[in-house]
Structure formats: structure tokens, C-alpha cells
VOTORDO-31077 format. One record per residue: residue in one letter; x, y, z of N, C-alpha, C in turn. Coordinates in steps of 0.2 Angstrom, whole numbers, padded with zeros to 4 digits, always signed. Example, Ala and Ser with C-alpha at 12.3 -4.5 7.8 and 13.67 -1.06 7.14 Angstrom:
BEGIN
A+0066-0028+0039+0062-0022+0039+0066-0016+0039S+0064-0011+0035+0068-0005+0036+0064+0000+0039
This chain:
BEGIN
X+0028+0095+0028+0032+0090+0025+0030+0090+0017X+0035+0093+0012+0032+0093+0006+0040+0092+0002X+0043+0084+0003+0048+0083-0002+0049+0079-0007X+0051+0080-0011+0050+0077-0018+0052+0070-0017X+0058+0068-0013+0057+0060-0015+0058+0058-0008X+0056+0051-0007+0057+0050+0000+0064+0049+0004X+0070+0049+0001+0078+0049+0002+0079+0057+0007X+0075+0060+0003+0078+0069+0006+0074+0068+0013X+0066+0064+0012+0062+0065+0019+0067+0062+0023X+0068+0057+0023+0070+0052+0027+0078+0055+0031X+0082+0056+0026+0087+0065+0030+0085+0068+0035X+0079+0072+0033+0078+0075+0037+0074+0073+0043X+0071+0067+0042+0067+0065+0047+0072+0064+0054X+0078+0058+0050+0082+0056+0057+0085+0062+0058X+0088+0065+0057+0090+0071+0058+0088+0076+0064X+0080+0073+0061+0076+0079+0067+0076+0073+0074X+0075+0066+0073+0074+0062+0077+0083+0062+0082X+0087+0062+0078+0095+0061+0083+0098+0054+0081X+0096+0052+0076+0099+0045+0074+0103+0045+0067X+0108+0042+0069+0115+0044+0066+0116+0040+0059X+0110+0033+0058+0109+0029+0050+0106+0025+0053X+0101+0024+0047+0094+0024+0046+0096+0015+0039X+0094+0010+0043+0098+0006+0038+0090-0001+0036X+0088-0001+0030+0085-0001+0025+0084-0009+0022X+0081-0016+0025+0083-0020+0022+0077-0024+0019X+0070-0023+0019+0066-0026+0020+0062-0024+0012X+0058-0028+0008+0057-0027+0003+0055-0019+0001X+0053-0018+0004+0047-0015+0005+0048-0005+0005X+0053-0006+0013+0058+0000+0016+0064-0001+0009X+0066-0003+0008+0072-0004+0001+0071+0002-0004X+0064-0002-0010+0060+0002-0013+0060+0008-0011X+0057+0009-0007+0054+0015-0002+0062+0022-0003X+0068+0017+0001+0074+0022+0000+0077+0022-0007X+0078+0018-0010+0081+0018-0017+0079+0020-0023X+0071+0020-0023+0068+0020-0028+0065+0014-0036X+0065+0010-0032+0065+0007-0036+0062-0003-0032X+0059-0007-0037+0059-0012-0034+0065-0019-0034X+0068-0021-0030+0074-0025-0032+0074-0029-0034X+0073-0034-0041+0071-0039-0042+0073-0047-0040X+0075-0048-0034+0078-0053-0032+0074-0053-0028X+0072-0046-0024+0065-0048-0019+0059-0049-0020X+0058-0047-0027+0052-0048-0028+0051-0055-0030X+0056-0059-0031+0057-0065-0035+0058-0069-0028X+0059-0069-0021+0058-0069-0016+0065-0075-0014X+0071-0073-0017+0077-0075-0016+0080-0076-0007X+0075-0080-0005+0077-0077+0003+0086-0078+0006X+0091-0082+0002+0098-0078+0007+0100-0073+0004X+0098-0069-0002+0101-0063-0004+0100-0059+0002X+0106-0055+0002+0103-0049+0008+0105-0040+0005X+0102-0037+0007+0103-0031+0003+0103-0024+0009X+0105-0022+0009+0105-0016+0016+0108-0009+0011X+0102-0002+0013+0100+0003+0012+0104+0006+0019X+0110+0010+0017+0111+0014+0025+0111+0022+0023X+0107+0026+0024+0105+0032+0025+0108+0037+0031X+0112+0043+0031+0113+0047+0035+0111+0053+0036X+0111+0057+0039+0108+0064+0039+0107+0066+0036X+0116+0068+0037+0120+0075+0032+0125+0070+0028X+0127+0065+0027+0134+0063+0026+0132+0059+0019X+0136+0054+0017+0134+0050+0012+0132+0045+0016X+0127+0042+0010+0122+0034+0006+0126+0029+0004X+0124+0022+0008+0127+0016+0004+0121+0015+0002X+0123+0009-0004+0119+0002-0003+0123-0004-0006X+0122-0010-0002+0124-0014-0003+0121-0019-0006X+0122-0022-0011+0118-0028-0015+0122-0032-0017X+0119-0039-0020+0123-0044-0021+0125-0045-0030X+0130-0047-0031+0133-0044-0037+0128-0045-0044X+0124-0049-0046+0117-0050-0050+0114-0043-0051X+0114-0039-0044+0111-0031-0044+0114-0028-0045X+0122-0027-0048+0124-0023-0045+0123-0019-0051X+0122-0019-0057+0123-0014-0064+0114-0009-0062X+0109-0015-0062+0104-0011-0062+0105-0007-0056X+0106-0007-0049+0108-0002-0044+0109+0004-0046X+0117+0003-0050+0116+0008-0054+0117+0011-0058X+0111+0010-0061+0107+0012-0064+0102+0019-0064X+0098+0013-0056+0092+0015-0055+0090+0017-0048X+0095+0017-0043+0096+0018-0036+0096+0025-0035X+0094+0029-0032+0091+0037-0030+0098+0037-0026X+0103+0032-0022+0109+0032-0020+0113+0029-0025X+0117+0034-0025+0124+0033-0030+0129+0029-0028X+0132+0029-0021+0136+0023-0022+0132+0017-0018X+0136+0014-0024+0132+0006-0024+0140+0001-0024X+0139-0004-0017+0144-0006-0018+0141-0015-0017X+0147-0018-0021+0143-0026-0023+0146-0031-0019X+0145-0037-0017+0148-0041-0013+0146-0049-0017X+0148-0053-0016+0151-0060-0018+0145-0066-0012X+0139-0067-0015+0134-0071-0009+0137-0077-0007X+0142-0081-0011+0146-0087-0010+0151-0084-0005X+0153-0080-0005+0161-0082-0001+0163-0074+0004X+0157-0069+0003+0158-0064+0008+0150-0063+0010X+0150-0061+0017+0145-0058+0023+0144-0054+0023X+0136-0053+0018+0135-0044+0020+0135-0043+0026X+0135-0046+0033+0134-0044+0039+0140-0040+0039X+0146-0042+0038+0153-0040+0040+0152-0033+0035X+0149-0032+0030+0152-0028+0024+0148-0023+0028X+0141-0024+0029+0136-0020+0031+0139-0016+0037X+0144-0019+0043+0148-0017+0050+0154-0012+0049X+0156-0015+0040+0160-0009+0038+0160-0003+0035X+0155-0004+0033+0151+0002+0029+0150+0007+0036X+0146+0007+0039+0147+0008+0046+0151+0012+0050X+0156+0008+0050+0162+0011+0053+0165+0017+0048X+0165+0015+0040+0170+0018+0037+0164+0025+0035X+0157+0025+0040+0152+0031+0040+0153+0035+0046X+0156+0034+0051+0157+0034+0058+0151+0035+0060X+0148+0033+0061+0144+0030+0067+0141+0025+0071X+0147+0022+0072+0144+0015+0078+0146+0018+0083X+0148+0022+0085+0147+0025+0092+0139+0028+0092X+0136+0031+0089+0129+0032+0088+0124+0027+0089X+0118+0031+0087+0112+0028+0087+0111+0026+0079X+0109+0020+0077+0108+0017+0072+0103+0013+0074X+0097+0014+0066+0092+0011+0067+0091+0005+0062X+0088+0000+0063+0090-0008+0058+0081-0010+0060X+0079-0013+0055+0072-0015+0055+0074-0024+0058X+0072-0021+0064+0070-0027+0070+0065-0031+0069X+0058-0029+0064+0054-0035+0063+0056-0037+0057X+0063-0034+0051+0064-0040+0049+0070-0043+0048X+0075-0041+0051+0083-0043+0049+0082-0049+0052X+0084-0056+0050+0084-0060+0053+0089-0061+0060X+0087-0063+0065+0090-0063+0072+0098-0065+0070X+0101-0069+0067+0105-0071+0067+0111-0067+0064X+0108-0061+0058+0112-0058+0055+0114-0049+0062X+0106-0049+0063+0108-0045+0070+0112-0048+0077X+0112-0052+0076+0117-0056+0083+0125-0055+0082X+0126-0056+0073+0132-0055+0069+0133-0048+0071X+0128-0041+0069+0131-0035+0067+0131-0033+0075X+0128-0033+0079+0130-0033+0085+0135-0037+0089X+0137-0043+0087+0145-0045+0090+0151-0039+0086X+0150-0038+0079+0154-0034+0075+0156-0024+0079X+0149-0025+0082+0148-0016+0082+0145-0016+0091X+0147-0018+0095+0149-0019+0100+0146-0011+0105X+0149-0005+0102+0148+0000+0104+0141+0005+0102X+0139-0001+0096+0133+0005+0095+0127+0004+0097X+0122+0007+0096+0116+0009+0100+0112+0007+0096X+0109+0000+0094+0105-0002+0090+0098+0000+0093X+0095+0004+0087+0085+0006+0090+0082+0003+0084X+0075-0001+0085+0070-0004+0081+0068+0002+0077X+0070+0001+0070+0067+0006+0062+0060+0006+0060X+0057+0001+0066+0050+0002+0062+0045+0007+0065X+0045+0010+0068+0041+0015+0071+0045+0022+0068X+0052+0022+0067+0053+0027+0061+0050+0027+0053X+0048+0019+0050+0048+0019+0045+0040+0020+0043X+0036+0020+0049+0028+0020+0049+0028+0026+0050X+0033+0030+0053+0031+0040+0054+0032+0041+0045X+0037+0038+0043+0039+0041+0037+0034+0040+0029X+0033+0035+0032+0027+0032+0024+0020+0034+0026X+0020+0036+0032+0012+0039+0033+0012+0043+0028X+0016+0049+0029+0016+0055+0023+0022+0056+0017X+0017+0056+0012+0018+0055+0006+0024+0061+0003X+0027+0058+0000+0033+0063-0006+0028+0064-0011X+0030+0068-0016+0028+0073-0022+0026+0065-0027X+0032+0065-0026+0035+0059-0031+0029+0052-0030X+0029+0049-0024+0025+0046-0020+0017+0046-0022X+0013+0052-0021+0007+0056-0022+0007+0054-0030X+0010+0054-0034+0009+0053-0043+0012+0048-0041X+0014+0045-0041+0013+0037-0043+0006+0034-0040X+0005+0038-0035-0004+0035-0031-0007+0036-0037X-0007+0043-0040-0012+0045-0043-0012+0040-0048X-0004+0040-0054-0007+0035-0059-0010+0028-0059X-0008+0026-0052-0009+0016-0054-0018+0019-0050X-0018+0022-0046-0025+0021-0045-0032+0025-0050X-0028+0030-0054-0032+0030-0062-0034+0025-0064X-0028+0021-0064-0028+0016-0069-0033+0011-0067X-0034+0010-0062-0037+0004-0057-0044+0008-0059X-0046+0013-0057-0054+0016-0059-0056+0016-0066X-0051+0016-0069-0055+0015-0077-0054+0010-0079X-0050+0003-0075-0050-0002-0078-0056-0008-0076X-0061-0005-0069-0066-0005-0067-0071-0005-0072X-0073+0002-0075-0077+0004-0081-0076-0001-0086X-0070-0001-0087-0068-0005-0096-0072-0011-0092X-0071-0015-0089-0072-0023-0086-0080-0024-0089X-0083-0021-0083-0088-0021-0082-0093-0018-0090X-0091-0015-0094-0092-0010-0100-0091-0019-0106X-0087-0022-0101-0084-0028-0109-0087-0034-0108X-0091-0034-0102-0095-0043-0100-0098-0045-0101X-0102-0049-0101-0109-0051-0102-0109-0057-0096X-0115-0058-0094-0118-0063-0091-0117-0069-0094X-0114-0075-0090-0112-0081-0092-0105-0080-0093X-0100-0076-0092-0093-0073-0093-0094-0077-0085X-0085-0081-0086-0085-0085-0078-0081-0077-0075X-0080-0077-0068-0077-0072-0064-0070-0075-0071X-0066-0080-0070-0057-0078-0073-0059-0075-0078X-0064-0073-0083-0063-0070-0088-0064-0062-0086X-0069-0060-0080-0067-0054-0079-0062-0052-0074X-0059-0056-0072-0053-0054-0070-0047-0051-0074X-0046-0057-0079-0043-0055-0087-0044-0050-0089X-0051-0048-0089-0052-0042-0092-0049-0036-0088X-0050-0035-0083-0047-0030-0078-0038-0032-0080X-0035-0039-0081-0029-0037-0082-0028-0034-0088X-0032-0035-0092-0030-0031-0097-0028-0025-0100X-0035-0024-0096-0037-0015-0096-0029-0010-0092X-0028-0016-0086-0022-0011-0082-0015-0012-0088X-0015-0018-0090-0008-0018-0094-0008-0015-0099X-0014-0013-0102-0015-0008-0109-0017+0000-0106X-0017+0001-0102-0015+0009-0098-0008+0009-0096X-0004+0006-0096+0001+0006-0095+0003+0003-0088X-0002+0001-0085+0001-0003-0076+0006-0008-0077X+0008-0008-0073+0015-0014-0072+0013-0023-0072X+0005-0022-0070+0003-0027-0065-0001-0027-0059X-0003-0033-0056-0007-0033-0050-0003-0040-0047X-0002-0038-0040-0002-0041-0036-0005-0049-0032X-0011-0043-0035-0018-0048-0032-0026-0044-0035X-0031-0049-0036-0037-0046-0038-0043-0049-0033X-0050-0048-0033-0052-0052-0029-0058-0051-0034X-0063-0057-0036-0069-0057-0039-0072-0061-0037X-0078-0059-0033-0083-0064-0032-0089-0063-0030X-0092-0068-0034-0099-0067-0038-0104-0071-0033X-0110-0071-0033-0116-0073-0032-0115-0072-0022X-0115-0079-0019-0115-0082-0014-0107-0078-0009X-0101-0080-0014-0094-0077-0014-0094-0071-0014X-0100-0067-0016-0098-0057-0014-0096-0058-0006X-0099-0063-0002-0097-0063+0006-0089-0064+0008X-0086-0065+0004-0080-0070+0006-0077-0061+0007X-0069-0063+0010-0065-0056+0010-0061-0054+0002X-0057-0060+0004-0053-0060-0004-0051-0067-0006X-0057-0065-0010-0056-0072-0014-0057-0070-0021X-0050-0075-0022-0049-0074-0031-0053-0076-0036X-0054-0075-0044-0057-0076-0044-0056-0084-0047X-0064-0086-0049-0064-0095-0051-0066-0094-0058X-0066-0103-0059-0074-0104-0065-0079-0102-0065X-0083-0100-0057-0091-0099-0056-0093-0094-0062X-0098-0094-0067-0101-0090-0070-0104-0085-0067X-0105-0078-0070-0107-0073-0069-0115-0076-0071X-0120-0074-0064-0127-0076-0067-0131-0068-0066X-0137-0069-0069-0141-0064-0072-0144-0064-0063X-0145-0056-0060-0147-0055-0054-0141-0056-0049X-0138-0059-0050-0131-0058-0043-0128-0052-0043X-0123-0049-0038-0118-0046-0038-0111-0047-0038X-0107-0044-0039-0099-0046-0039-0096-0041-0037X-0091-0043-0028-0088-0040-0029-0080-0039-0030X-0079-0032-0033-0072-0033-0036-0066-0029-0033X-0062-0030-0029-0056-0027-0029-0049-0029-0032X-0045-0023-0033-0041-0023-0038-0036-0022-0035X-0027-0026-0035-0023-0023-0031-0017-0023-0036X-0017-0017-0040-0012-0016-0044-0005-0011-0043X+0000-0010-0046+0006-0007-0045+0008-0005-0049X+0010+0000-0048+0016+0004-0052+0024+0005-0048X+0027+0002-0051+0035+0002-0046+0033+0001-0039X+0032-0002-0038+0030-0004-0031+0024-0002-0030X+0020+0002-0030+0015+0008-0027+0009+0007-0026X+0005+0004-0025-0002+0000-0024-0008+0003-0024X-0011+0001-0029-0021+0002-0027-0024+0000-0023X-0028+0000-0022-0034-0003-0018-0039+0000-0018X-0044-0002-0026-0051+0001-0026-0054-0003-0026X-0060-0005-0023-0065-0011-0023-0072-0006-0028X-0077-0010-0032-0083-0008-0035-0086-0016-0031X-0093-0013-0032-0099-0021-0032-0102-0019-0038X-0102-0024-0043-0104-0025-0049-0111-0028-0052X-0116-0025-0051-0122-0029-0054-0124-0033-0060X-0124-0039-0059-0125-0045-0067-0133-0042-0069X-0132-0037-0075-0138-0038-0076-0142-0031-0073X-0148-0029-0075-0152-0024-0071-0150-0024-0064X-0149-0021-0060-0149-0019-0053-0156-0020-0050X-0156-0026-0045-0164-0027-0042-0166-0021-0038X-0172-0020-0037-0173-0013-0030-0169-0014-0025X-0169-0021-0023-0165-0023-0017-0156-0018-0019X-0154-0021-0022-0146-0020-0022-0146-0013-0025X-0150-0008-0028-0150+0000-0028-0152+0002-0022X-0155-0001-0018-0156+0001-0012-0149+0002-0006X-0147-0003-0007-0143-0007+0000-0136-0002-0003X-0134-0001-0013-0130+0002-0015-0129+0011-0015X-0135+0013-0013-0137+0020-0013-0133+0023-0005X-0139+0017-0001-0135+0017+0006-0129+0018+0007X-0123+0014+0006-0118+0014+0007-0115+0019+0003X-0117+0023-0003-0113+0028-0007-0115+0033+0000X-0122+0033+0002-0120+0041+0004-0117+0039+0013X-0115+0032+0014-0110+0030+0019-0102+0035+0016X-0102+0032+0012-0095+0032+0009-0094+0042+0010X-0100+0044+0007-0099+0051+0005-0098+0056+0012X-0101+0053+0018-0102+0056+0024-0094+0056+0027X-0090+0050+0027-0084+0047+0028-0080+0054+0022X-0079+0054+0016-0077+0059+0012-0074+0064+0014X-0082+0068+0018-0084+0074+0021-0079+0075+0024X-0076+0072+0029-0075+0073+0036-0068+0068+0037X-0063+0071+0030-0058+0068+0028-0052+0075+0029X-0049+0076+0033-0046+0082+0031-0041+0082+0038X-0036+0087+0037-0029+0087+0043-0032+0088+0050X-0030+0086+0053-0032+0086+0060-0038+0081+0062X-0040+0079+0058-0048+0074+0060-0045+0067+0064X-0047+0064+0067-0046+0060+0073-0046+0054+0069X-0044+0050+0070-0046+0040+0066-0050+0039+0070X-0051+0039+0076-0054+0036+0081-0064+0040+0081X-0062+0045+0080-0069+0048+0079-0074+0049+0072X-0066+0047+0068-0068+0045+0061-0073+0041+0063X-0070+0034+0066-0072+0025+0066-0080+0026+0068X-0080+0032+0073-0087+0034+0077-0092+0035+0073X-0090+0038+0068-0092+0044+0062-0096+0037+0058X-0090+0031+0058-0092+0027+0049-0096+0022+0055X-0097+0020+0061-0103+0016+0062-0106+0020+0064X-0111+0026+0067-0115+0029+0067-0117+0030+0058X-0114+0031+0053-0118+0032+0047-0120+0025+0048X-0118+0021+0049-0120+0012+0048-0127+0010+0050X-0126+0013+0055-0133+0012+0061-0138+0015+0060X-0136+0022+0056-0141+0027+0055-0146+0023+0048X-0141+0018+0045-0145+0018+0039-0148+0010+0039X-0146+0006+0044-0149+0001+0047-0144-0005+0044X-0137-0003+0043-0135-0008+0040-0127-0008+0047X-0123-0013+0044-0118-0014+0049-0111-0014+0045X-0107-0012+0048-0102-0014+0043-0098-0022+0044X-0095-0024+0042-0091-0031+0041-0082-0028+0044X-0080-0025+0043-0073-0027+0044-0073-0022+0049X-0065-0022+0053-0066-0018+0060-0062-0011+0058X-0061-0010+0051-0059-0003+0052-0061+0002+0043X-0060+0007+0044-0064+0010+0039-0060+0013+0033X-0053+0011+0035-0050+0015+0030-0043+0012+0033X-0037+0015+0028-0029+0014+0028-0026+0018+0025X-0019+0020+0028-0015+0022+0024-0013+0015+0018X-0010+0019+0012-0007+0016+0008-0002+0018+0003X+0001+0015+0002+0008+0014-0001+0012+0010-0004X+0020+0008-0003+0021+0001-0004+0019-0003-0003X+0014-0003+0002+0011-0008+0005+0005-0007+0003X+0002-0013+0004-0006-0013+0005-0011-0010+0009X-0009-0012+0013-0009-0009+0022-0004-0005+0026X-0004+0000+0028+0000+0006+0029-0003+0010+0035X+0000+0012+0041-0003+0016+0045-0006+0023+0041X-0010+0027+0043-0014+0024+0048-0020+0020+0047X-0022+0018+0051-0029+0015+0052-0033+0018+0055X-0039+0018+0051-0046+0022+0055-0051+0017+0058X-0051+0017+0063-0050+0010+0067-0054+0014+0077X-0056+0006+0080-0058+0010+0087-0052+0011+0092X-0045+0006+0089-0038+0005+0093-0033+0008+0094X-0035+0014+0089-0027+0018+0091-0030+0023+0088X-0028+0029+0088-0031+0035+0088-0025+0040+0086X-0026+0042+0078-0020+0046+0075-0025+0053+0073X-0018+0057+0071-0022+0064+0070-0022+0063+0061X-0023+0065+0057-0023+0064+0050-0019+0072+0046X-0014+0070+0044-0009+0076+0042-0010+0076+0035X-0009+0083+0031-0009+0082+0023-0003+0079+0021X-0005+0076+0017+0000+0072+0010-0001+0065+0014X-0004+0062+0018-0005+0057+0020-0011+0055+0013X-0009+0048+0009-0011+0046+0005-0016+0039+0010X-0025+0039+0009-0028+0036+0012-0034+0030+0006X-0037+0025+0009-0040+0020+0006-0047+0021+0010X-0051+0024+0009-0057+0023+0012-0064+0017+0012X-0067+0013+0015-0068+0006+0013-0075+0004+0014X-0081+0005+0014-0086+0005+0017-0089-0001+0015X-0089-0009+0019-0089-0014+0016-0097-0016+0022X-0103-0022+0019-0108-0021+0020-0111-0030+0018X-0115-0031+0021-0116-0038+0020-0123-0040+0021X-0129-0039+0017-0138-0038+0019-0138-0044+0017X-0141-0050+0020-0148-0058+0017-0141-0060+0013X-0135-0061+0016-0129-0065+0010-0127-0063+0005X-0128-0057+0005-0127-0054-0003-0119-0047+0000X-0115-0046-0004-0108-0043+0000-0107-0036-0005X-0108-0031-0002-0107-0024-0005-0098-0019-0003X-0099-0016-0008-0091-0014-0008-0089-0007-0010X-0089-0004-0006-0084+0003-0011-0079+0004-0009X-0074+0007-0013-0066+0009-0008-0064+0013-0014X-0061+0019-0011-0060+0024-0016-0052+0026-0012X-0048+0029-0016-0043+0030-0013-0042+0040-0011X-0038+0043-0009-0040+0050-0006-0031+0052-0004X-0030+0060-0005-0024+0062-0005-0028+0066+0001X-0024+0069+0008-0027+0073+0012-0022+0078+0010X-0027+0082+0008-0023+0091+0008-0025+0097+0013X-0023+0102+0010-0023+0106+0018-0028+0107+0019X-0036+0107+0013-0042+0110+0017-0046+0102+0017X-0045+0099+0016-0050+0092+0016-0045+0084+0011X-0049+0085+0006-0046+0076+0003-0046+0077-0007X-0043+0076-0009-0042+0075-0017-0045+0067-0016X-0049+0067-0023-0050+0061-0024-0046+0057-0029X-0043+0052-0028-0040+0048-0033-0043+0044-0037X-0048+0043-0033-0055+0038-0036-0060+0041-0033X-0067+0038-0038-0073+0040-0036-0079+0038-0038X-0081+0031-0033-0086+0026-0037-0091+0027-0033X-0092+0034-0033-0100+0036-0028-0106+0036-0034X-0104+0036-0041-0111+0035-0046-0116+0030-0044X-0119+0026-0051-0124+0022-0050-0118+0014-0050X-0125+0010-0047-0117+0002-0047-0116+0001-0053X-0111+0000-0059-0108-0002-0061-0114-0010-0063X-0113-0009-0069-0117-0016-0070-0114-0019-0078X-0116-0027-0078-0114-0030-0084-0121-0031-0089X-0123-0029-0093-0126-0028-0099-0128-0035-0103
């Protein structure tokens, strides 16, 4: 699988699957087919409704509410973009006609069941009567596992931007700086690289490097503690997730110690990243390094797909057991918790055909505040 944008993959995926239109409503899958993020979801308009319909061979709709309709098209990877009236006409109805006027309600049509509200699927289903409604979300998890061209560089630049915005933070603070001023700072760094933004950030210092994600406060940065930091930034949708632990101050023998251990955790993990490798034997892989070096991990999986999402199959985990294919874009995580004190590395990884491209790489010395 190696296509430029995801519109073309998703063609030929239903294609290869036997599904006659592949239909797109959810913030997320939207972006994903149209290219772009719709800002009425982002702004979290919830009776707007917007449906992406995709066919094999034939044409693309998309259907938006008239507020969208210029930037549509504008910016939509589908060209016809048709608009509807949210006071006084039913995308349900519009979306049943699009449909028919593509011939396929006699077919298999797939609609995302974990999110179209029941009420609007009760409508398109009184409407279309004949057709073969199949749940899209087990199609949309085959297709976002493995990355487009297009996809792969926009990974690359928001997660640059995230690994240098790490350096600049920690390069600009001093001790007695509360966590929001180093948060700020990392905002800064991504807006003046050019990033769009973050989502969300986590900074937490002393006692709080324990917590999962916790934003940051007023608590001061004190002289001896650590901070951990992760960072969830974007680019037109497309997400980081790189976490650093950050030492206030000289690094005690303690936390060189505990940070040494987990880098060469992380690097062993690295190793043994590549097409065909198990998640399941992965998961074996990242607690035996754990145990070999007398530490345990905290959270119950070792890595993730990512994408538009945060969180994105696969998961390297003891539950479910996938094979790891190139162009699968991955989140490696090795998190760690000694005497209350919380340790953190997450670096991001493109699988290629002989092992893993690094997008990031925080295996140096820990990162400290000066």
C-alpha cells in the first residue's frame, strides 16, 4: 500500500472489500476523506451534519451545511460538494438521495455505527429500505492503520515540531518558572515553527510527574524535581505524541539512573519495530525489558497507532494481537514510576520495509532546566 492521499486508498480498499459506498460522518473519518478539518466540528456544532460518500470507481459526494459550502470548495480532495439549508431541509433525506442518484442502495453501504446518531440511521434506513447497511468502523481502523504519502509528512512535520519544541522549552526555563509558564513556552515554540496548535499538553512537576495527564498549573518548578512533559500538537488534523521527563536543575544519581534504564527500555522496543513483528510479543518484549532492569511499567500498553486521532489501532498491548505493516505510523511509550517520582519517553516511528524511521528521538541525556 503506498498512495498519496487517503481518498485514492480508500477506493481501492472498498473495492477490494465489495462495498458499494463508504459513507464518512464523524469528525475525524471527514478530515481523513476530504482532507481537511471542517470547522463547524471542530467548534463542536453538534446538529450540523455532514456525510462524506465515497465509491469505488464512480463519483464522490459531500454533503455540508451551507456556512461550509465555499470552503468545501475550496478545499475538499472531493469536488462535488453539494449544500443543504439546516433550518428547513434533512441531510438524512439529502444523504438517501445522493445514494440513489449513485446507484447503490441495492448494495452494500457502509455508515459509521459508532457514530451516526440512531435516529438519523432509523431515518436512512426507513428511506433505503433495500440496502445493506454494514458498520464502517472496522473498515476505517483497516484504513488509518496504514499511512498515505501525504499522511507520513504531515506525521513528520507536527512531530519535528514537537521534538524541537521540547529542546527550545526546557533550553528557556529556569527553576521557580510555574509549569503554565512552561507550557506557554512549548506553545510558543510550536506556533513559531509553524504548527497550527495543540489539542492538549500535559506538565507535571514534582509529586504530579505521577498523574497521567494532567495539565499544567501554577505549582513552581523546584530545584531537584522532575517534569513530565507531553505534548499533543497538530497539523490540519494530524497529531503528536511525544512525551520528554525533564529535570529541574542537575539530574540527581537517582533519576540518571532510573532515566538511563528506561532509554535503553525504549531502545530495545526500537529494535524490534519493523513489518511482520507481533504487538502481542512486542507487549512480551516491553515487560520483560521492564523486569530485566527491575522497574515496572504503568500503563497496560507500550505503544499506538497514530493519526487523526490520538489513539489509533494498532495497539501494542497483551489483548489483541496484530502483525505490524509498513507505512503504519506508531507512538512508542515506555512510562515508569520509582519512590513517587514519574518517568516518560514517547517517540514517534514510521515502519518501513526493513525496521522503523524515527520521527523523533529522545534516547540522549534527560533534558534539564538550567
Amino acid at each position: 500500500m503506498n498512495y498519496s492521499n487517503p481518498l485514492e486508498w480508500q477506493k481501492a480498499y472498498i473495492r477490494e472489500q465489495g462495498v458499494d459506498a463508504l459513507v464518512s460522518t464523524s469528525p475525524d473519518n471527514l478530515a481523513y476523506t476530504i482532507g481537511y478539518v471542517m470547522p463547524s466540528l471542530q467548534l463542536g456544532v453538534r446538529k450540523r451534519r455532514f456525510a462524506a460518500v465515497v465509491t469505488p470507481d464512480g463519483p464522490d459526494v459531500l454533503l455540508v451545511v451551507t456556512p461550509e459550502f465555499k470552503q468545501a470548495q475550496a478545499d475538499s480532495r472531493i469536488r462535488d460538494v453539494r449544500e443543504y439549508n439546516e433550518f428547513t431541509e434533512s441531510p438524512t433525506t439529502l444523504l438517501a438521495d445522493i445514494l440513489r442518484e449513485l446507484g447503490v442502495t441495492r448494495g452494500r453501504v457502509a455508515v459509521e455505527m459508532d457514530h451516526m446518531p440512531a435516529r438519523d440511521y432509523l431515518d436512512l434506513f426507513r428511506e433505503l429500505p433495500d440496502t445493506r447497511f454494514v458498520d464502517a468502523e472496522p473498515i476505517f481502523d483497516r484504513l488509518r492503520m496504514l499511512k498515505t504519502e501525504e499522511e507520513r509528512e504531515r506525521l513528520r512535520r507536527i512531530g519535528g515540531i514537537v521534538h524541537r519544541a521540547h529542546i527550545a522549552a526546557a533550553a528557556a526555563a529556569r527553576p521557580g518558572w510555574t509549569e503554565m509558564q512552561y507550557g506557554n513556552a512549548i506553545r510558543d515554540s510550536v506556533r513559531e515553527q509553524g504548527g497550527e496548535g495543540l489539542n492538549n499538553l500535559v506538565v507535571a512537576s514534582g509529586y504530579r510527574s505521577t498523574w497521567s495527564n494532567s495539565a499544567p498549573t501554577q505549582k513552581a518548578l523546584e530545584e531537584g524535581e522532575v517534569i513530565k512533559v507531553d505534548v499533543f500538537a497538530y497539523d490540519n488534523g494530524y497529531q503528536s505524541d511525544i512525551a520528554r521527563t525533564v529535570a529541574v536543575g542537575e539530574p540527581t544519581p537517582f533519576q540518571r539512573d532510573i532515566w538511563a534504564r528506561l532509554v535503553d527500555i525504549h531502545s530495545a522496543m526500537l529494535e524490534h519495530v519493523r513489518p511482520g513483528a507481533s504487538t502481542r510479543e512486542l507487549w512480551k518484549l516491553f515487560v520483560d525489558e521492564f523486569a530485566a532492569r527491575d522497574l515496572t511499567p504503568t500503563i497496560r500498553f507500550a505503544g499506538h497507532g497514530l493519526g487523526l486521532s490520538l489513539h489509533e489501532e494498532p495497539y501494542i498491548s497483551t489483548y489483541r494481537d496484530s502483525r505490524l505493516e509498513e507505512n503504519m505510523v506508531l507512538a512508542i511509550e515506555p512510562v515508569t514510576q520509582v519512590d513517587g517520582v514519574g518517568f516518560h519517553i514517547e517517540d514517534e516511528v514510521i515502519v518501513t520495509a526493513n525496521g522503523c524511521e524515527l520521527i523523533s528521538d529522545g534516547r540522549g541525556e534527560m533534558l534539564r532546566i538550567r
